[in-house]
C-alpha positions as CSV (number, residue, x, y, z in Angstrom):
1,X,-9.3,19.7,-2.8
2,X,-11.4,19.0,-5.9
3,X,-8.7,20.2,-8.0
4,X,-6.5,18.0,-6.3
5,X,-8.7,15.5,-7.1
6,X,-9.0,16.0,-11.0
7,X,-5.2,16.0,-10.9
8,X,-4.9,12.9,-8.9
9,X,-7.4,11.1,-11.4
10,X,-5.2,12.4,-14.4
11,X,-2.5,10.5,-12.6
12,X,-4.4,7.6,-12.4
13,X,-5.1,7.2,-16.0
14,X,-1.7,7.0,-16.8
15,X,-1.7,3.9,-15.3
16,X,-4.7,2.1,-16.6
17,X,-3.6,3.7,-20.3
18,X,-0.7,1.2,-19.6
19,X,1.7,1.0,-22.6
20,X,-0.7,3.6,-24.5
21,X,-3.5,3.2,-27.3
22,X,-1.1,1.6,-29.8
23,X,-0.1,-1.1,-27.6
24,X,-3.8,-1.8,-26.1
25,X,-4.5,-2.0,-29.8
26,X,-2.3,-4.4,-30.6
27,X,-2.9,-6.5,-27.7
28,X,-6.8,-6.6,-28.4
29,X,-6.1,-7.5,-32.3
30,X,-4.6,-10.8,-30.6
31,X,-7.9,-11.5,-29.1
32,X,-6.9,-10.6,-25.8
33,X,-8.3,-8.9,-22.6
34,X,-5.8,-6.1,-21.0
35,X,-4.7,-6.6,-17.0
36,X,-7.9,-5.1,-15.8
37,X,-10.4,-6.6,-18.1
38,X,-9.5,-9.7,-16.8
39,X,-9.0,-8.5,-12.9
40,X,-12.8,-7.1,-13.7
41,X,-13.7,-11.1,-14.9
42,X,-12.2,-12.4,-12.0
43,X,-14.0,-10.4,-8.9
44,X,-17.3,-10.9,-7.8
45,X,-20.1,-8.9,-9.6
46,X,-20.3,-5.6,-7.9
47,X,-17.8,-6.3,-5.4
48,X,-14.6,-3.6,-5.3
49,X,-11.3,-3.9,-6.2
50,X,-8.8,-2.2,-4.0
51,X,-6.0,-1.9,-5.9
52,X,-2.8,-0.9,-4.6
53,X,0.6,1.5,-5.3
54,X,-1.7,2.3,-8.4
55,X,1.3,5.3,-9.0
56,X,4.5,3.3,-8.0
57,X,7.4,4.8,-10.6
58,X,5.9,8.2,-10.9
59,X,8.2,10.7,-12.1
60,X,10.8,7.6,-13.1
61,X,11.1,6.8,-16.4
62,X,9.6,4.0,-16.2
63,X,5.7,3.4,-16.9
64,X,3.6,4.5,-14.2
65,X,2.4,1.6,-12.1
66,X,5.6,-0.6,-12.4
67,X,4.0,-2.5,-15.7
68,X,1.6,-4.9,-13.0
69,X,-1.6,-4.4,-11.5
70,X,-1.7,-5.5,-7.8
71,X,-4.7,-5.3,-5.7
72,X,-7.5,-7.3,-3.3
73,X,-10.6,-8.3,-4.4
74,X,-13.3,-10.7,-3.4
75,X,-13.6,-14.0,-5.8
76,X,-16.1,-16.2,-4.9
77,X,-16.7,-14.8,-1.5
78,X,-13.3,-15.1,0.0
79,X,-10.6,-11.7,-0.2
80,X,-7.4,-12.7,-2.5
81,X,-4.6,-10.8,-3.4
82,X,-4.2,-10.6,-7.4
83,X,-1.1,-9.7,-9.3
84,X,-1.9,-9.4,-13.2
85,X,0.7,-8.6,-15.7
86,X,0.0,-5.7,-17.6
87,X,1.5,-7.3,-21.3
88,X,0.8,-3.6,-23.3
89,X,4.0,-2.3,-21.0
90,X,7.3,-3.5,-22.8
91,X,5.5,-7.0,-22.8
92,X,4.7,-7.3,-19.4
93,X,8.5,-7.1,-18.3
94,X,9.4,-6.3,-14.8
95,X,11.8,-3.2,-13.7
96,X,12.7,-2.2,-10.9
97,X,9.4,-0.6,-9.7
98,X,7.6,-4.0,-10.8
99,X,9.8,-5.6,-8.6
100,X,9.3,-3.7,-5.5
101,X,5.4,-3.7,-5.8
102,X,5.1,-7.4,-6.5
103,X,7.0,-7.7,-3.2
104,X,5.0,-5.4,-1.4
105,X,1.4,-7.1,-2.7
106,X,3.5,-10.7,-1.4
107,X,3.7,-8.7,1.9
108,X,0.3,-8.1,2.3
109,X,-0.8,-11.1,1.6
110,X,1.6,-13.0,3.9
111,X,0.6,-10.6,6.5
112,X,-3.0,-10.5,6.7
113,X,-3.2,-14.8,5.1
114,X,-4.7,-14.2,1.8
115,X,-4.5,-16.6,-1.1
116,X,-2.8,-14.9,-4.2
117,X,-4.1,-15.0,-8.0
118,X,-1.2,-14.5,-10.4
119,X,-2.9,-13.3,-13.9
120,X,0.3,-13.9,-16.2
121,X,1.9,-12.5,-19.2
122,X,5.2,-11.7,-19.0
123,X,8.9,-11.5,-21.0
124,X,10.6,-11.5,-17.3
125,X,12.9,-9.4,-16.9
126,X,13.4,-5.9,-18.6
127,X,17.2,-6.6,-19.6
128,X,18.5,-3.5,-19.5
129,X,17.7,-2.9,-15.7
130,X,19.0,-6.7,-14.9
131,X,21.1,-5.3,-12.5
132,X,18.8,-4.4,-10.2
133,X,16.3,-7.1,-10.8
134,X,18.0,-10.5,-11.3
135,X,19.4,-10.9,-7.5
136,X,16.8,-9.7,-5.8
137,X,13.8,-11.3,-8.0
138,X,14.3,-14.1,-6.5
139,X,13.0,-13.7,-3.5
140,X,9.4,-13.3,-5.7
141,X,9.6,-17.4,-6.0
142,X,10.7,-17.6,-2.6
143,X,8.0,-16.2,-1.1
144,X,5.5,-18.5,-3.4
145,X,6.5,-21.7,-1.9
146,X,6.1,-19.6,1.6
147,X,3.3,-18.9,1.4
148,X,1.8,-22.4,0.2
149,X,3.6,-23.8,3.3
150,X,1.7,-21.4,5.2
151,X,-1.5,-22.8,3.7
152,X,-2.1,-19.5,2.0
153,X,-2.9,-20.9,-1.7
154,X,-1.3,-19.8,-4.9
155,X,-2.5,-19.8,-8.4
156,X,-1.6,-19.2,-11.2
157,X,-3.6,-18.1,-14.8
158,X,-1.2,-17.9,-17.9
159,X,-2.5,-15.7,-20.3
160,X,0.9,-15.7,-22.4
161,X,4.6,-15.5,-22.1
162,X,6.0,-16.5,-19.1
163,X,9.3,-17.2,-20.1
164,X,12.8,-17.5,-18.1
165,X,12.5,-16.7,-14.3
166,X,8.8,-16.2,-15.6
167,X,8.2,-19.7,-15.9
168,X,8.9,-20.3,-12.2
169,X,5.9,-18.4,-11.1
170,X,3.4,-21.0,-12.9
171,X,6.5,-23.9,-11.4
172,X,5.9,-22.4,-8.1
173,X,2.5,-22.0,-7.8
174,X,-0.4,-24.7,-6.0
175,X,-2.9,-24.4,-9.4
176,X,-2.0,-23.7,-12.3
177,X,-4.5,-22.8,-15.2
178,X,-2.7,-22.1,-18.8
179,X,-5.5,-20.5,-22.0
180,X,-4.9,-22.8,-25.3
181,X,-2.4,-21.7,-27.7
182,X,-2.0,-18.8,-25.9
183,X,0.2,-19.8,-23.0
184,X,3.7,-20.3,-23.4
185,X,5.9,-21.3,-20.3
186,X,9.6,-22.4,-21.0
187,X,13.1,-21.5,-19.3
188,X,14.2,-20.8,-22.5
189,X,12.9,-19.9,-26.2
190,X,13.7,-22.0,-29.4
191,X,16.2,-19.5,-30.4
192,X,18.2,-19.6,-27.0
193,X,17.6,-23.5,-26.9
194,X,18.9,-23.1,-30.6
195,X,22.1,-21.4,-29.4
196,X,22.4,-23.6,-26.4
197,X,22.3,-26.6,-27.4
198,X,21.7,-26.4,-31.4
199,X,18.1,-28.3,-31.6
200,X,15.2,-27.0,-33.6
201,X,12.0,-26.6,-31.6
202,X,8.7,-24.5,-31.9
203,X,6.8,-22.5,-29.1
204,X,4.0,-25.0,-28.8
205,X,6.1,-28.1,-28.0
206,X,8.9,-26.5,-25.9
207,X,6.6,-24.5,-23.6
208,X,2.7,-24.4,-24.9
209,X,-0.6,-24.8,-22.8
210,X,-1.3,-28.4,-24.0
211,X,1.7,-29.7,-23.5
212,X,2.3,-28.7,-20.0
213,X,-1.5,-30.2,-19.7
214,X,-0.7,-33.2,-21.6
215,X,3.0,-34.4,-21.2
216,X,4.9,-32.5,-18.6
217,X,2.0,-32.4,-16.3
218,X,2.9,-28.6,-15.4
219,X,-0.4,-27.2,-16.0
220,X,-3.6,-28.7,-13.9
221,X,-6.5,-26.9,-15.9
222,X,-6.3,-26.7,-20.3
223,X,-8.4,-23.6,-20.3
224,X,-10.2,-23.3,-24.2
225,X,-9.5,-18.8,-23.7
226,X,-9.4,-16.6,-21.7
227,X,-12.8,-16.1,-20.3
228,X,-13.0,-20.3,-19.4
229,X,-9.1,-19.5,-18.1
230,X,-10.6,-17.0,-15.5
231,X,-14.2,-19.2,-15.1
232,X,-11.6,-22.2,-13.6
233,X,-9.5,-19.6,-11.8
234,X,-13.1,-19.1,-9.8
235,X,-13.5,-22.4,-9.5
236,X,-10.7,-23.3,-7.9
237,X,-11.1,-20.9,-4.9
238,X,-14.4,-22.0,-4.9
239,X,-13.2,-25.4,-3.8
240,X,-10.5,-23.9,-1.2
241,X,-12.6,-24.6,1.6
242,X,-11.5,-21.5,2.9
243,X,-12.8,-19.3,6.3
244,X,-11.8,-16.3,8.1
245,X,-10.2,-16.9,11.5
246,X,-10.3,-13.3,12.5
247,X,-13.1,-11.5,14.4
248,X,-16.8,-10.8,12.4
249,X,-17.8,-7.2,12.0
250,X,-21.1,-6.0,14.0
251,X,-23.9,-7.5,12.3
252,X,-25.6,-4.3,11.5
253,X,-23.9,-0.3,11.7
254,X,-24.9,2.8,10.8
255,X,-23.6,5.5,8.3
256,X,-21.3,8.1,9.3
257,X,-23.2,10.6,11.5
258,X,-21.7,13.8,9.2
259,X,-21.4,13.6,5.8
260,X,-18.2,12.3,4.6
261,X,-18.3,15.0,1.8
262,X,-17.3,17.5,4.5
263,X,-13.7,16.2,4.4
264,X,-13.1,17.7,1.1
265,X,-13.5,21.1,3.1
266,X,-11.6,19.7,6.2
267,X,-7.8,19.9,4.9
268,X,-6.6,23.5,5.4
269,X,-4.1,24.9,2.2
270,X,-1.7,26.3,4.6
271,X,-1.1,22.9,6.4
272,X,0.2,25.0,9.3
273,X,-3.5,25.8,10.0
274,X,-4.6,23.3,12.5
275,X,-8.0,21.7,12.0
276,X,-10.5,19.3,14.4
277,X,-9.7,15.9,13.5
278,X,-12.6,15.0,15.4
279,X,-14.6,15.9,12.0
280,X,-12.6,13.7,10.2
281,X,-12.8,11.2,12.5
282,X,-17.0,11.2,12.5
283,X,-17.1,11.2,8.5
284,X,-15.5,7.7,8.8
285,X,-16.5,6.1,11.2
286,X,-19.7,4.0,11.7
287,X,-22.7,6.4,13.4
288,X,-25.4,5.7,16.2
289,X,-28.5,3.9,15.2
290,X,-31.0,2.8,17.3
291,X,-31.2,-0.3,14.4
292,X,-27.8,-1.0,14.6
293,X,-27.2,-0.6,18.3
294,X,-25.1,2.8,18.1
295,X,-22.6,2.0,20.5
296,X,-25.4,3.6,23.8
297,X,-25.5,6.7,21.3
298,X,-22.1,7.4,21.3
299,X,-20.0,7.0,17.6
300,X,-16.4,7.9,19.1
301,X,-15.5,7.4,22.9
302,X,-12.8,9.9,23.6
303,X,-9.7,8.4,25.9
304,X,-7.8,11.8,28.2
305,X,-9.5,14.3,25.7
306,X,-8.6,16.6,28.5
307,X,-4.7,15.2,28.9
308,X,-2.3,16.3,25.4
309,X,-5.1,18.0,23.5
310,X,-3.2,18.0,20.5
311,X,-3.3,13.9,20.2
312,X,-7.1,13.1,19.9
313,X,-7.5,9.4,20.8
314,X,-10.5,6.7,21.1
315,X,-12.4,4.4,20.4
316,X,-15.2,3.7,17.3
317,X,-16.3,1.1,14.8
318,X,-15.8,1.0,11.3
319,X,-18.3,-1.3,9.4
320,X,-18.9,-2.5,12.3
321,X,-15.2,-3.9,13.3
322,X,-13.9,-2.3,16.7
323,X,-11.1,-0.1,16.2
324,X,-8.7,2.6,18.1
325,X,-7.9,5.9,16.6
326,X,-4.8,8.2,17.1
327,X,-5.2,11.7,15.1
328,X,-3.1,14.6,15.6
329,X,-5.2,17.9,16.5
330,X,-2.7,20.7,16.5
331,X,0.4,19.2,14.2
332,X,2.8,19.3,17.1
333,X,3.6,16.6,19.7
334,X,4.8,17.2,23.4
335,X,5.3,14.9,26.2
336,X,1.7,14.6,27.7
337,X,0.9,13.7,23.5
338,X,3.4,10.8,23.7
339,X,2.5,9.8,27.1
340,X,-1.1,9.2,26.2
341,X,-0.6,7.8,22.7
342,X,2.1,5.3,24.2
343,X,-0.6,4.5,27.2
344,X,-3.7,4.1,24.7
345,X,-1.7,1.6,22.2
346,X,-0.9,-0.4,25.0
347,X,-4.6,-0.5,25.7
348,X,-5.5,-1.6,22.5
349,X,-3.0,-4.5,22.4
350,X,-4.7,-5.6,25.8
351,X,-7.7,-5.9,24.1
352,X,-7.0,-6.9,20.7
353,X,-8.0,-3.9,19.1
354,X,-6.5,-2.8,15.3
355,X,-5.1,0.8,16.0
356,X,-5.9,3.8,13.1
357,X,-3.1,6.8,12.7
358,X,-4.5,9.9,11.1
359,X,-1.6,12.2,10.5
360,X,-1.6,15.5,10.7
361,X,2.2,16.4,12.8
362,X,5.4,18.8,12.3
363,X,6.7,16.7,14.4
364,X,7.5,16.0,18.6
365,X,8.6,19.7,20.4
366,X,11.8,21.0,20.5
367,X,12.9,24.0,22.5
368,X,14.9,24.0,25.6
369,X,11.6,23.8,28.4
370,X,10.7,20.9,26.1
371,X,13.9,19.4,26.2
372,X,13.9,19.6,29.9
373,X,10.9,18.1,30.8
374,X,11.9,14.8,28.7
375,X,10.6,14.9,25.0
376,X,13.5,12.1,23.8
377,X,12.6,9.7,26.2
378,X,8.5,10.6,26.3
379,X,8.4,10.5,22.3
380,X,10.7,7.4,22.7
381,X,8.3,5.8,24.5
382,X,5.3,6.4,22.0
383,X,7.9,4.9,19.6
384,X,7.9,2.1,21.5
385,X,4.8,1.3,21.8
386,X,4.6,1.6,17.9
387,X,7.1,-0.4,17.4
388,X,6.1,-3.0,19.7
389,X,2.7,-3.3,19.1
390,X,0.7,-6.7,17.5
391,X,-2.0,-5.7,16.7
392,X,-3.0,-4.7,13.2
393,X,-2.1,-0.4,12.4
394,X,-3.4,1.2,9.8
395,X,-2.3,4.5,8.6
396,X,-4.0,7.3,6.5
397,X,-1.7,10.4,6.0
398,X,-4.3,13.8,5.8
399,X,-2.5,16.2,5.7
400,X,1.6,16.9,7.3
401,X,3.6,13.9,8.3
402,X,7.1,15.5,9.3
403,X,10.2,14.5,11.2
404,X,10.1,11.8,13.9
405,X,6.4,12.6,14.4
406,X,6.3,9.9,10.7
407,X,7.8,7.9,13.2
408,X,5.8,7.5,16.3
409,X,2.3,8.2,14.5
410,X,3.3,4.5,12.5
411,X,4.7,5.8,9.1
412,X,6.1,3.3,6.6
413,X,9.1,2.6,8.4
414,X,7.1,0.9,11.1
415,X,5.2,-1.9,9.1
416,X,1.5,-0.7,8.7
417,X,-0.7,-3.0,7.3
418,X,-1.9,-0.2,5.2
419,X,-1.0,3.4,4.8
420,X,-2.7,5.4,2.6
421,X,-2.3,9.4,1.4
422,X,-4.4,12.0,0.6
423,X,-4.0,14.5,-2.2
424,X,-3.1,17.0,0.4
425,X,-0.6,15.5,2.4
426,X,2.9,15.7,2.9
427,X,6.0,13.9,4.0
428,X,9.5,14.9,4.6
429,X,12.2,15.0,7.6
430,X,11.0,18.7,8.0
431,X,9.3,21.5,6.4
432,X,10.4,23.5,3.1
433,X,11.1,26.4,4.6
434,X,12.4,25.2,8.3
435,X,15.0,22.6,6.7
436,X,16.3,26.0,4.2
437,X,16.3,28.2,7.0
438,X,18.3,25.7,8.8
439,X,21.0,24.9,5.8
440,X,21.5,29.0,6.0
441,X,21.9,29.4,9.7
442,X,24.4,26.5,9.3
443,X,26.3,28.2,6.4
444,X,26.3,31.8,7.8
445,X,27.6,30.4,11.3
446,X,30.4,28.1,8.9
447,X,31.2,31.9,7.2
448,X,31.5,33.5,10.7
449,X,34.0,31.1,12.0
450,X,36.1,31.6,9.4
451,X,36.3,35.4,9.6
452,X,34.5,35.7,6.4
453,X,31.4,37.7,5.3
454,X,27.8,35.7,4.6
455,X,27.0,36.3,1.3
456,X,23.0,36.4,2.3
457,X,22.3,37.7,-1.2
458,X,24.1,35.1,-3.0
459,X,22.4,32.1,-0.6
460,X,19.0,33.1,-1.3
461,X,19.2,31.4,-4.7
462,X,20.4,28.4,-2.9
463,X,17.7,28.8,-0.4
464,X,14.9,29.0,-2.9
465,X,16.1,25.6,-5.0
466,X,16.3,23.6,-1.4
467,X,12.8,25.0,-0.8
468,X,11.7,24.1,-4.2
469,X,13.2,20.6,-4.3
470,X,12.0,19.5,-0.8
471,X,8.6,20.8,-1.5
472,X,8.5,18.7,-4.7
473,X,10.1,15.4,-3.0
474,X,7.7,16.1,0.1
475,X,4.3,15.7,-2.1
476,X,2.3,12.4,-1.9
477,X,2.6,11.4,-6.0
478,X,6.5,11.6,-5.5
479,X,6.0,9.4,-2.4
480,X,3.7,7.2,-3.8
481,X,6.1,6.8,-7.0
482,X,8.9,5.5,-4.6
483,X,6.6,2.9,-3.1
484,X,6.4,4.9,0.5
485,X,2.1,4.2,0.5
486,X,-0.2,1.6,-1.1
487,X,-2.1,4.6,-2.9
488,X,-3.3,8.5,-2.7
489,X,-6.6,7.9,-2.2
490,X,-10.0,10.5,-2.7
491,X,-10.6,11.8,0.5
492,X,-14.6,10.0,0.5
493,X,-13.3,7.0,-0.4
494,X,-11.2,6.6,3.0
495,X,-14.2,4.6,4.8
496,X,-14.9,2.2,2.3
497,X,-10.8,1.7,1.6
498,X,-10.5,1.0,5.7
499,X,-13.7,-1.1,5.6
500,X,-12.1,-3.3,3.4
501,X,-8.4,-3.2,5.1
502,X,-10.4,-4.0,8.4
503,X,-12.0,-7.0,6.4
504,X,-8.8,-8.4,5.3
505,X,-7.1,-8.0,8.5
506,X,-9.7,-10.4,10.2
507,X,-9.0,-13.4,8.6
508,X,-6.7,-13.8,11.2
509,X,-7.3,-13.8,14.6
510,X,-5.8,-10.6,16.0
511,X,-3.7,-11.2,19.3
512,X,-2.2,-7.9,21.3
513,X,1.6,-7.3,22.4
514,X,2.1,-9.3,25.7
515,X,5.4,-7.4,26.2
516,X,7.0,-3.8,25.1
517,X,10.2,-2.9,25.5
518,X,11.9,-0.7,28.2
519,X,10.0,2.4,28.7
520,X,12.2,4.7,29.8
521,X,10.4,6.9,32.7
C-alpha cells in the first residue's frame, strides 16, 4: 500500500506542477501568485483544504486536473466551495475535463448550500475542443444565478483574463472583486472589437479593473493586487451573516480506538481475499472516552451482525456527527445482505441519519439456488432503498466495487454526496478474468453452433488483451481521470476527509425519505 502511495503522490504532482516550470515561471515574472498560492491566501490559517477530482483527465491528453483547482475550504469560519483558474495551463482555458469538474464542484455546492469563491484567470474556452464545450458551458452560468436565488452567495476574484463566456462568471456573480491593472473582463478583445465593428480600443478601457469599478459599475471592490484582492474576498464572507442549519457535531469525541495506520495493512493484494471491515471501520470512527462520553463504551453498535454476515452494518460517530455504516465483509451479496442493508437504510432515513458505504463487493450471487430464492428482487430492493433514500450517503471505495453490487452499495450512479477511492480499489462491471472467461465461453459456444472448431490457441491472445485492458480501465487513476470519484485518497487521511464531508453536509438540516418505492416481497 505504501508503494501505492508514492505512486499516487507522483500523480498528484502532476497536477500542482500545472502547465510545468516554464509556465509557473512565466506566470511569477508577472508578479503573480499560481491557483494554489492564492487558494492557500484565501483559507483560514491552518485550516484544510479538501480539494477535489485532483486527477480528473488522467491518461487524456489533456493536463491533469482539467486546468482548475476545485475544492472546500473554511474562510473566515464558514465552509465555501472555491474554483481557481489554474492560468500556467494553456492560459487558464477550459476543455472538456474543466468543464465537467466545474460542474461537479457547482454540484456540491448546490447540494450541501455552500457559498462558492471563483479565483479567476481565464482565456474561456480552449478552441479547439469548442465542440464539446460551447453548448454545454452554459449551464456553468446557469447554475450561478441558481444558486444566488437559492441564497447560496457567489463571488467572484479576477486575477486576469476573463474574456468571452469568461466574462459572464464575474456578470453572474453576487460580489465581484477585480486586482488593478491586472483584471481584464470584456466579451470581446480590441482585436475582435477591431474586426467587428472596426474601432480602436486598448485592454484597460474596453475591459480593465478600474473601469468596471469606475464607469460600468461591474466590479464592487478596486483591489490595489492580489494579496488586498483576496484580503476583500475574506471580507466579504465575513459580512455574509452566514450559519449552519444542519445538526452540531458532539461537543467532545475521542480518537479512533485502533490506530488508523493499521489500514495500510488492511487491504489484501489479491482482492479476492476477504478481510474484517470491522477494522476498517474502528480506525475511522470516533473511540470511547470517558471525557467525551464514548457512546456507554461502545464505538460501533452492530445492527443483525448475526443476519447476512457478509454486509456489516451499524451505527458510530465520526467527529462526533452520528452516522450509519454499510461495509461489505466477504465481497459477495446474497439475499439476507440486501434484506438487511435495504431494512437498515430505511432506518437511518427514519432517524435522519447520513449513511457511509465502504466497498468491498464482486457483486449480488448468481447461481441457480440463488436465483431461486429471489436475488433480483431482494438486491432490487437494496437498490431501492439506495435510490430512494434522503438522507446524505457518502461513499469510500477500499478495495473491489464490481457489477450491480456499485449499484446498490451507492456508487456514482446513485448521487453520493462524496465518494472517494483508495489506491487499492477497483471498479468495473466484472472482474478481469471472469468478464474474459465469459467473452470465450461465448465465442467457443458461437464456434460450436456453427459446426466449426474453437480455435482455443488462437483466443488466448484475445483473452489476455481483454484481461489487460479491463484491468487497466478498472483501476482507480483511470476512474478518477473520467470524473467517476472526487479523489483517490491515502488510506489515513479517510477520517479527517469524512470529518470534513460530515461538516459540510450539516449546514443543512438533514430530513429522511418519508416514502420508498415498491418493494417487491
Amino acid at each position: 500500500m505504501l508503494e501505492k502511495i508514492e505512486s499516487l503522490e507522483a500523480e498528484h504532482a502532476k497536477a500542482v506542477a500545472g502547465g510545468g516550470e516554464k509556465y509557473v515561471a512565466r506566470h511569477r515574472a508577472r508578479g503573480k501568485l499560481t491557483a494554489r498560492e492564492r487558494i492557500e491566501l484565501l483559507v483560514d490559517e491552518g485550516s484544510a483544504f479538501l480539494e477535489l477530482q485532483p486527477l480528473i483527465g488522467w491518461g487524456s491528453d489533456f493536463a491533469v486536473g482539467g486546468s482548475i483547482v476545485t475544492g472546500i475550504g473554511v474562510v473566515e469560519g464558514v465552509e465555501c466551495l472555491i474554483v481557481a483558474n489554474d492560468p500556467t495551463v494553456k492560459g487558464g482555458s477550459l476543455n472538456p475535463f474543466s468543464l465537467k469538474k466545474s460542474f461537479r464542484a457547482a454540484e456540491i455546492a448546490a447540494r450541501n448550500g455552500l457559498p462558492t469563491i471563483n479565483l479567476t484567470e481565464s482565456g474561456g474556452a480552449d478552441l479547439p475542443t469548442q465542440k464539446d464545450i460551447f453548448i454545454p458551458g452554459g449551464q456553468g452560468f446557469r447554475d450561478l444565478t441558481r444558486a444566488s436565488a437559492r441564497k447560496q452567495p457567489t463571488i467572484s476574484v479576477v486575477f486576469g483574463n476573463s474574456t468571452a463566456g469568461g466574462a459572464y462568471v464575474p456578470g453572474m456573480s453576487d460580489y465581484v472583486i477585480m486586482v488593478k491593472e491586472q483584471a481584464k473582463v470584456f466579451l470581446a478583445g480590441p482585436p475582435l472589437v477591431k474586426m467587428a465593428t472596426g474601432e480602436d480600443t486598448d485592454d484597460e478601457s474596453l475591459g480593465g479593473a478600474e473601469m468596471h469599478s469606475r464607469t460600468s459599475g461591474s466590479s464592487d471592490f478596486l483591489a490595489v493586487d492580489e494579496q488586498d484582492a483576496i484580503r476583500l474576498a475574506r471580507r466579504v464572507v465575513a459580512r455574509l451573516n452566514w450559519r449552519k442549519h444542519g445538526p452540531a457535531p458532539a461537543p467532545a469525541y475521542a480518537e479512533p480506538d485502533l490506530d488508523p495506520d493499521g489500514l495500510l495493512d488492511l487491504i489484501p493484494t489479491d482482492l479476492k481475499e476477504p478481510f474484517d471491515p470491522r477494522e476498517a471501520i474502528l480506525r475511522i470512527v470516533d473511540g470511547v472516552s470517558a471525557d467525551a462520553g464514548g457512546d456507554n463504551g461502545v464505538a460501533f453498535d452492530e445492527f443483525k451482525p448475526l443476519y447476512g454476515p457478509s454486509l456489516c452494518v451499524g451505527w458510530a460517530r465520526l467527529h462526533g456527527y452520528e452516522i450509519g455504516i454499510l461495509a461489505n465483509a466477504r465481497g459477495v451479496l446474497m439475499s439476507e445482505e440486501a434484506q438487511k442493508a435495504a431494512q437498515f437504510i430505511q432506518l437511518a432515513n427514519q432517524k435522519d441519519t447520513p449513511l457511509l458505504f465502504l466497498h468491498n463487493t464482486t457483486g449480488y450471487m448468481v447461481g441457480a439456488e440463488y436465483e431461486q430464492r429471489g436475488i433480483i428482487k431482494h438486491g432490487a430492493q437494496m437498490i431501492n432503498a439506495v435510490s430512494n433514500s434522503k438522507v446524505p450517503h457518502l461513499t469510500v471505495i477500499m478495495g473491489a466495487s464490481y457489477g450491480a453490487g456499485n449499484y446498490g452499495m451507492n456508487g456514482r450512479a446513485y448521487d453520493p454526496r462524496f465518494l472517494f477511492t483508495w489506491p487499492s480499489a477497483k471498479s468495473a462491471v466484472m472482474g478481469p478474468q471472469q468478464l474474459a472467461g465469459v467473452m470465450e465461453i461465448v465465442a467457443r459456444q458461437s464456434a460450436e453452433s456453427k459446426g466449426e472448431v474453437f480455435d482455443a490457441e488462437a483466443f488466448a491472445g484475445v483473452k489476455a488483451m481483454v484481461e489487460g485492458m479491463i484491468e487497466e480501465q478498472s483501476l482507480p487513476y483511470f476512474l478518477s481521470g473520467l470524473g467517476y470519484d472526487d479523489g483517490v485518497i491515502d488510506p489515513r487521511d479517510t477520517r479527517t476527509v469524512l470529518g470534513i464531508c460530515l461538516s459540510v453536509i450539516a449546514t443543512q438540516p438533514i430530513e429522511g425519505a418519508m416514502n420508498f418505492g415498491v418493494f417487491r416481497l
